[in-house]
N, C-alpha and C positions, 0 to 999 in steps of 0.2 A: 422546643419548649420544655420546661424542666416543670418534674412532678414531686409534688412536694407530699410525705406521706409520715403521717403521725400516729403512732400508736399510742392510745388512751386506754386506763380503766374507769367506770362510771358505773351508779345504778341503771339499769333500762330506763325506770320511771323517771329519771333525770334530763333525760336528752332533750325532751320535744322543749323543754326549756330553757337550756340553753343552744338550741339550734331554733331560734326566731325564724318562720316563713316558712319552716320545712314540713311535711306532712307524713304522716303514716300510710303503709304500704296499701295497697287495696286489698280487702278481703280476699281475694282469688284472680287467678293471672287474668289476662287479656291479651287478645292478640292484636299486635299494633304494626300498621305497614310502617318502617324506616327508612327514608331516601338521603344513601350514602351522595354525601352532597361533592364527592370529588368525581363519584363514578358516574353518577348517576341513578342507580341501581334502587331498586327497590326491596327490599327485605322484611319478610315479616316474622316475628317474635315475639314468645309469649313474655309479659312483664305484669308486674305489680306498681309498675310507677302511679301514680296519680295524675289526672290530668293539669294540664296548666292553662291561669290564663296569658291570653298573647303577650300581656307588659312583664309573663315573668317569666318568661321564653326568648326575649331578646334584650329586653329593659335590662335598667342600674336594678339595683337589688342593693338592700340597706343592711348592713351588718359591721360587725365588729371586725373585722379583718384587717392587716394595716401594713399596707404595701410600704417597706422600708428600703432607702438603698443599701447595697451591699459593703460596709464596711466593716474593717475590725475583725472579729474573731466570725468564720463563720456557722458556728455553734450558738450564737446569741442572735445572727440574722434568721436564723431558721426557728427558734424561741421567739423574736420579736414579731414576728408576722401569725402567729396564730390566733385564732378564737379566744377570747381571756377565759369561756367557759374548760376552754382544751388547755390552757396554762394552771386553772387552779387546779386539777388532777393529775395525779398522779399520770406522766406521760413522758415518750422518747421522740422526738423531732429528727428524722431520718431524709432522704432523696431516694428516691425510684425505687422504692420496695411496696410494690401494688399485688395484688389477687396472682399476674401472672407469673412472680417470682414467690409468692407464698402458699401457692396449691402443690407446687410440688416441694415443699418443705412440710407439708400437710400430709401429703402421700407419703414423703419419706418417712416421719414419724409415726405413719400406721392409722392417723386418722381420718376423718373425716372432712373433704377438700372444698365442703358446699359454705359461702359465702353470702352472709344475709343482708339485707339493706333493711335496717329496725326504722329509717328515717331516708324521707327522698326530699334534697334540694333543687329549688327551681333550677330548671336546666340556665338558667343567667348566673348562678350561685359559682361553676366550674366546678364543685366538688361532690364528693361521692363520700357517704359514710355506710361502712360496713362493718361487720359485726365477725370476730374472727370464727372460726371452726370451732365451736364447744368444746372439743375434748385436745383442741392445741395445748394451751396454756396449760392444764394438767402433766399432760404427759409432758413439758419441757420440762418442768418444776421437776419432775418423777427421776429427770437422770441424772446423776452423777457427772462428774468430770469426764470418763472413759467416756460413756452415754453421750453426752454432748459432741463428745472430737467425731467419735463415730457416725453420728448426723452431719456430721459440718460437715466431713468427708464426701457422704453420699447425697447431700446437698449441693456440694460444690462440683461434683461431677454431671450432677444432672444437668445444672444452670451452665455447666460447658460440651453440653453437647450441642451439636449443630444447629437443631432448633430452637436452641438459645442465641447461639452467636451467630448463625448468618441469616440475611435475610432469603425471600422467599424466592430471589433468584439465584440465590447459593453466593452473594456476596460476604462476605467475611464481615461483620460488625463490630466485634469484640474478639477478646482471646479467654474470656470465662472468667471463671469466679476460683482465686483460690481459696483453700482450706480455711487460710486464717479470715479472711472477711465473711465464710461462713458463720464460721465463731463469733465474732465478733459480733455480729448479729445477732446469734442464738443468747447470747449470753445479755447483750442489751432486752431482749425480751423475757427473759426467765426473772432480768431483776425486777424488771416491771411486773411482771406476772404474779411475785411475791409477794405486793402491795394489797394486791386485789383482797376484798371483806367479801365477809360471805353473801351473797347473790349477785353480786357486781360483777360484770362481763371486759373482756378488752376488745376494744374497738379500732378501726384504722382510717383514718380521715385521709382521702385522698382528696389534693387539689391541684390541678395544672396552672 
């Protein structure tokens, strides 16, 4: 299944309006039993989700989303399927760059790795909006040319170590991330970054 992940900038006070159905986090965590529905397993974790009712836990869910088939350029199929509230903003339409490939791009840069959820969509919705690391976006903006390579670097080494490319029985997955697709990402984000008005935040819309 492919994970479709877009980076946005927006006011805070903006979202809950153009994200229809979704709701604010609960005032302080909860702990919630979770039964991993392949193991069986039961797990319990504290979260801020909000609860839901049963129709928007398994039900259609109404939204502006728009399942396109794949033709043409695919830079415009990944444009054409999003939110129109996440197309009027200022925003990059990427594939598989989630929390687990951008915590340690967070760590590399010295900052802060903790990832917010300003808004929760009903689990029927498949997506996830989070709010990036506060002090990312600065400090990308902060480097230089040399700055940048130099992240991409230790970026691209972390995301090819073992725990990136194999899985958990030591099969091989991947062969890593070079250099330049480090870059190439650092640098799609710093342009966006540079958009941002003052009190507007970047955000990452993940959807499966």
């Amino acid at each position: 299944m492919a994970i479709y992940t877009t980076f946005f900038v927006s006011d805070p006070e903006h979202l809950i309006a153009g994200f229809p159905g979704w709701r604010h986090p609960l005032p302080e965590p909860i702990k919630r039993q979770i039964k991993n529905p392949f193991t069986g397993e039961t797990t319990t974790l504290e979260t801020r989700e909000p609860d839901w009712h049963e129709d928007e836990v398994a039900g259609p869910m109404e939204h502006d989303y728009q399942v396109l088939a794949m033709t043409g350029n695919y830079e415009d199929y990944l444009e054409g399927r999003l939110p129109c509230f996440v197309q009027q903003k200022p925003h990059w339409a990427a594939k598989g760059l989630t929390e687990v490939e951008l915590s340690p791009l967070a760590q590399a840069a010295g900052v802060e790795t903790k990832f917010e959820c300003p808004l929760y969509g009903p689990p029927s919705s498949g997506a996830i909006l989070q709010e990036l690391p506060c002090g990312l976006a600065p400090k990308l903006v902060s480097l230089d040319e040399n700055g940048l390579k130099a992240l991409a670097v230790k970026w691209a080494a972390t995301m090819s170590a073992p725990e990136y490319t194999h899985s958990m029985t030591g099969v091989k997955l991947n062969n890593g991330w070079a250099q330049s697709y480090a870059m190439e990402i650092l640098q799609a984000i710093v342009a966006l970054a540079r958009k941002e008005s003052a009190g507007q935040r970047m955000y990452l819309l993940t959807e499966a």
